[in-house]
C-alpha positions as CSV (number, residue, x, y, z in Angstrom):
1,X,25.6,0.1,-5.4
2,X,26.0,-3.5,-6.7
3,X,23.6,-6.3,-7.6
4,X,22.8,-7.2,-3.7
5,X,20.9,-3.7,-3.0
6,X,18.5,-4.6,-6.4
7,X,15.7,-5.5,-3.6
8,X,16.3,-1.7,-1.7
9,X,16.0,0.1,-4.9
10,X,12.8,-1.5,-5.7
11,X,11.7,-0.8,-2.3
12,X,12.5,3.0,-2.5
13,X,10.9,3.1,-6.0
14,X,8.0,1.9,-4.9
15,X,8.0,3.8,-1.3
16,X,8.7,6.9,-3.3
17,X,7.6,6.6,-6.7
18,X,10.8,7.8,-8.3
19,X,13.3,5.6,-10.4
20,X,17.0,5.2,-10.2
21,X,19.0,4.9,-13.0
22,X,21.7,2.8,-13.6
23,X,24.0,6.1,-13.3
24,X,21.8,7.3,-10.4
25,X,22.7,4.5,-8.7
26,X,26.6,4.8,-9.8
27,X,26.7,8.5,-7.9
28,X,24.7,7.0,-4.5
29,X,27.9,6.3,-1.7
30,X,25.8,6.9,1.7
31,X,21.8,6.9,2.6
32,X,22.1,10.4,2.4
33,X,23.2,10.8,-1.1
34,X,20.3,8.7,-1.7
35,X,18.2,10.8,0.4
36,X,19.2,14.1,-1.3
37,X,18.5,12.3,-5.0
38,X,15.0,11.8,-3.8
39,X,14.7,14.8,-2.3
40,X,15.4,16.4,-5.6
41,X,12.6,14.4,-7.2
42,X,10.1,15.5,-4.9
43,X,11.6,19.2,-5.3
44,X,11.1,18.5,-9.3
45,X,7.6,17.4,-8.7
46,X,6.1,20.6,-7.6
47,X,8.2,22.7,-10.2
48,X,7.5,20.6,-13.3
49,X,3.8,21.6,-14.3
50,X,1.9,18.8,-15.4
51,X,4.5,16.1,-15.6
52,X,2.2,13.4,-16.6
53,X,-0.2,15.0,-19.4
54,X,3.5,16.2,-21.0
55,X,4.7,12.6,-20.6
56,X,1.6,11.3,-22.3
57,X,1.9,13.8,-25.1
58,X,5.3,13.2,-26.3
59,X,5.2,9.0,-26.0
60,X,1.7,9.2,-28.0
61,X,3.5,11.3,-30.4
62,X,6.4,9.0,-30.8
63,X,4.3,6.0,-31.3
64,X,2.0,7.8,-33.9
65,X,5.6,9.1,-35.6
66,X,6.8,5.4,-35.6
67,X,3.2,3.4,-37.0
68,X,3.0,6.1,-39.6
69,X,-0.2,6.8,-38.0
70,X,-0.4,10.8,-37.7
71,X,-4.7,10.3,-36.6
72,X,-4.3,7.1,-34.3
73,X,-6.2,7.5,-31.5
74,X,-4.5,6.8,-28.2
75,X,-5.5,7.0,-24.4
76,X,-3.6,6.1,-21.6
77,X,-5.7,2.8,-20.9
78,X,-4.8,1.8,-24.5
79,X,-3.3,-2.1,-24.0
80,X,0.2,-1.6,-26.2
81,X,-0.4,-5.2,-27.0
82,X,-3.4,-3.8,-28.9
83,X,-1.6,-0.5,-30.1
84,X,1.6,-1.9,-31.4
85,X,0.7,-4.8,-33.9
86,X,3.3,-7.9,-33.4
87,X,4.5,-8.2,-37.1
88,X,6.4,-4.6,-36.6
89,X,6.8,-4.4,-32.7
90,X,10.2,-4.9,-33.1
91,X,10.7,-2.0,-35.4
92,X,8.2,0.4,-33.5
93,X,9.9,-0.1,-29.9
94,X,12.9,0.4,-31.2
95,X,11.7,3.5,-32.9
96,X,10.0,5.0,-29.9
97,X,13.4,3.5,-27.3
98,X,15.4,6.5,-29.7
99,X,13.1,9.4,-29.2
100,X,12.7,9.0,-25.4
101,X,15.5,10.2,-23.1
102,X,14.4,8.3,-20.0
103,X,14.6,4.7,-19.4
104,X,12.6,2.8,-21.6
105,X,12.0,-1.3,-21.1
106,X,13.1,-3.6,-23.7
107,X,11.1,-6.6,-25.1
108,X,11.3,-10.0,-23.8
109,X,11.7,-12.9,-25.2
110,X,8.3,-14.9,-25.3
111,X,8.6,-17.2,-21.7
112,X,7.5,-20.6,-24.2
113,X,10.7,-19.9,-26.3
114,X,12.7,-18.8,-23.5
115,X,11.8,-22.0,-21.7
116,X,13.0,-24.2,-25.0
117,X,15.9,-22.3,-25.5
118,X,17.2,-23.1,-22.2
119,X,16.2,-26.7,-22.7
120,X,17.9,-26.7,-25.7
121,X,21.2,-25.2,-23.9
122,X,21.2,-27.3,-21.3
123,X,20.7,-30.7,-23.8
124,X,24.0,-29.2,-25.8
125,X,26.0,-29.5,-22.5
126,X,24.8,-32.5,-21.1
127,X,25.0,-35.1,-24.5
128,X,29.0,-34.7,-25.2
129,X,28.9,-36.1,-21.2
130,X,26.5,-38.5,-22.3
131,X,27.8,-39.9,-25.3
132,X,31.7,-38.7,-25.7
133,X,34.8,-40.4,-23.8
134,X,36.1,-38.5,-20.8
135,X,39.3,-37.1,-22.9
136,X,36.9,-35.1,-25.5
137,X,35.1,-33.5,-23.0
138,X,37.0,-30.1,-23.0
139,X,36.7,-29.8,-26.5
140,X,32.6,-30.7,-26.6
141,X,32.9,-27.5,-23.7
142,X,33.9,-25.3,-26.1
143,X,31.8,-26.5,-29.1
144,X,28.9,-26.2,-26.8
145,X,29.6,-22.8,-25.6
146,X,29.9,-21.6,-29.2
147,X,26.6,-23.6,-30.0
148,X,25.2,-21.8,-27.2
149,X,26.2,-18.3,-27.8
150,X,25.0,-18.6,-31.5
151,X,21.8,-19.9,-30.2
152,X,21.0,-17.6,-27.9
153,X,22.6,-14.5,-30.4
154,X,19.7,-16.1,-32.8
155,X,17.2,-16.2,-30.5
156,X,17.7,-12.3,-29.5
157,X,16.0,-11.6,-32.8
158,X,12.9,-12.8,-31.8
159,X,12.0,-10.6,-28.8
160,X,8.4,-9.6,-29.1
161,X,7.0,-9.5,-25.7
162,X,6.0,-6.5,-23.8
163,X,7.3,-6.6,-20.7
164,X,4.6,-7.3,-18.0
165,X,4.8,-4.3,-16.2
166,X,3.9,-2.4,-19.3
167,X,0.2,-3.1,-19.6
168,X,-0.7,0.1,-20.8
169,X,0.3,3.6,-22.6
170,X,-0.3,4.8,-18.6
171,X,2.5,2.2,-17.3
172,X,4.8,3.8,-19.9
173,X,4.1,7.2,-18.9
174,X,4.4,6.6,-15.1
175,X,7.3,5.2,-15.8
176,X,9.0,7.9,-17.1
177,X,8.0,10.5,-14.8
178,X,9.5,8.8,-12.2
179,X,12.9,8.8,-13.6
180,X,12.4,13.2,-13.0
181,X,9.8,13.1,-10.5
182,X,8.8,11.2,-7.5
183,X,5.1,10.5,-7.9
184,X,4.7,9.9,-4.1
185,X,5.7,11.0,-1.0
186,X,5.3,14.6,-2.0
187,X,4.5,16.4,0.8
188,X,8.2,15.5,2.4
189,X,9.9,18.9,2.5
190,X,13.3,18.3,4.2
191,X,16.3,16.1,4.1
192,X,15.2,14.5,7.6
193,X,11.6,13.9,6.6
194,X,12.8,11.9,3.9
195,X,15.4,9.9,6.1
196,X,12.5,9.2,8.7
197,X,10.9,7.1,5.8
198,X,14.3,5.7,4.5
199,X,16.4,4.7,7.3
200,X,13.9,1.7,8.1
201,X,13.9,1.1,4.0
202,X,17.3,0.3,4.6
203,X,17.6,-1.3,7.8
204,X,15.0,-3.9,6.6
205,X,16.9,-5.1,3.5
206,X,20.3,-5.2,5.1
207,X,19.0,-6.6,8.4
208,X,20.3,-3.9,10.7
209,X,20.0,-2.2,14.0
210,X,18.0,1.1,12.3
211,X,19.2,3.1,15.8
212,X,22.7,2.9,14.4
213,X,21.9,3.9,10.7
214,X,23.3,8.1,10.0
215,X,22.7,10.2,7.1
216,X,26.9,9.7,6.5
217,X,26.5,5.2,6.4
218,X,28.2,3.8,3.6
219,X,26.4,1.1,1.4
220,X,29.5,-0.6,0.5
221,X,32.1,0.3,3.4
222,X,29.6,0.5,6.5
223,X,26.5,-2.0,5.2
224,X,28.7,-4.5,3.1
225,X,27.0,-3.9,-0.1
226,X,28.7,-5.5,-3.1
């Protein structure tokens, strides 16, 4: 599945409340490769006792492990913003990203200095065209691309911004449920239940008939996914 069906897996995510990882989406050929893989999830969720309160307990233990913090209290509504101070986010994230085995967001880089670092990129392109002859262009190309990947290699360090879908300790623990479990759509119980919710998924984002879409429809041979 390529970069084109981004806006159907979000869709499914969010129909189903499962997540697909990167090599999730790698094994999914046909809709109903996609349907068994959610299938399983929804399986998963009525096997796997109390996925949640297990989720909470292990993250709350890796972000007491990483703050050195053995006593710190911690509750699901607890803002990270609040819980992991900015002077040793860096560190801590990266300390908790090792000890989970599901996907785990990185930090983002602060939109202000995002904003000037493009500015800044885009100002190191444009002034060799501004100020240089025509026959020194190609070389200020490659100076600026060096500039640029320095620049933005620099920059990289400076990552401290939770990403906004991670509010809370909650978000964090939904989230990784959902790469084991679906969280809704549990009472499907067969293959064809599932592909009664999913067929008009897909027809929607690729703008088909939804009367011609089978269980055996490729994403990339039959739909024209890239």
């Amino acid at each position: 599945m390529g970069l084109d069906t981004v806006e159907l897996v979000m869709d499914v995510e969010d129909h189903f409340g499962v997540l697909l990882r990167e090599d999730d989406s790698q094994r999914i050929r046909t809709i109903g490769d996609l349907a068994d893989m959610i299938l399983a999830r929804i399986v998963a969720s009525s096997i796997v006792p109390c996925p949640t309160m297990r989720a909470f307990y292990e993250l709350r233990l890796a972000i007491r492990e990483s703050l050195g913090t053995p006593q710190l209290r911690i509750r699901p509504s607890t803002p990270l913003k609040d819980l992991i101070p900015l002077p040793h986010r860096r560190a801590c994230w990266a300390s908790i990203q090792s000890t989970q085995p599901w996907r785990f967001p990185g930090l983002e880089l602060n939109r202000t200095a995002y904003n000037m670092t493009l500015m800044f990129i885009v100002f190191v392109y444009a002034m060799p065209f501004l100020l240089l002859p025509f026959e020194m262009w190609v070389i200020s190309i490659s100076l600026s691309s060096l500039i640029s990947i320095i620049v933005y290699t620099w920059v990289k360090r400076y990552r401290f911004q939770i990403p906004q879908n991670y509010t809370t300790v909650g978000d964090l623990v939904r989230s990784s449920v959902g790469t084991v479990i679906a969280t809704k759509k549990t009472d499907l119980t067969t293959k064809e239940f599932v592909l009664d919710e999913l067929f008009p998924i897909v027809a929607e984002q690729f703008g088909v008939d939804l009367r011609k879409l089978r269980p055996q429809t490729r994403f990339v041979e039959d739909l024209g996914a890239g």
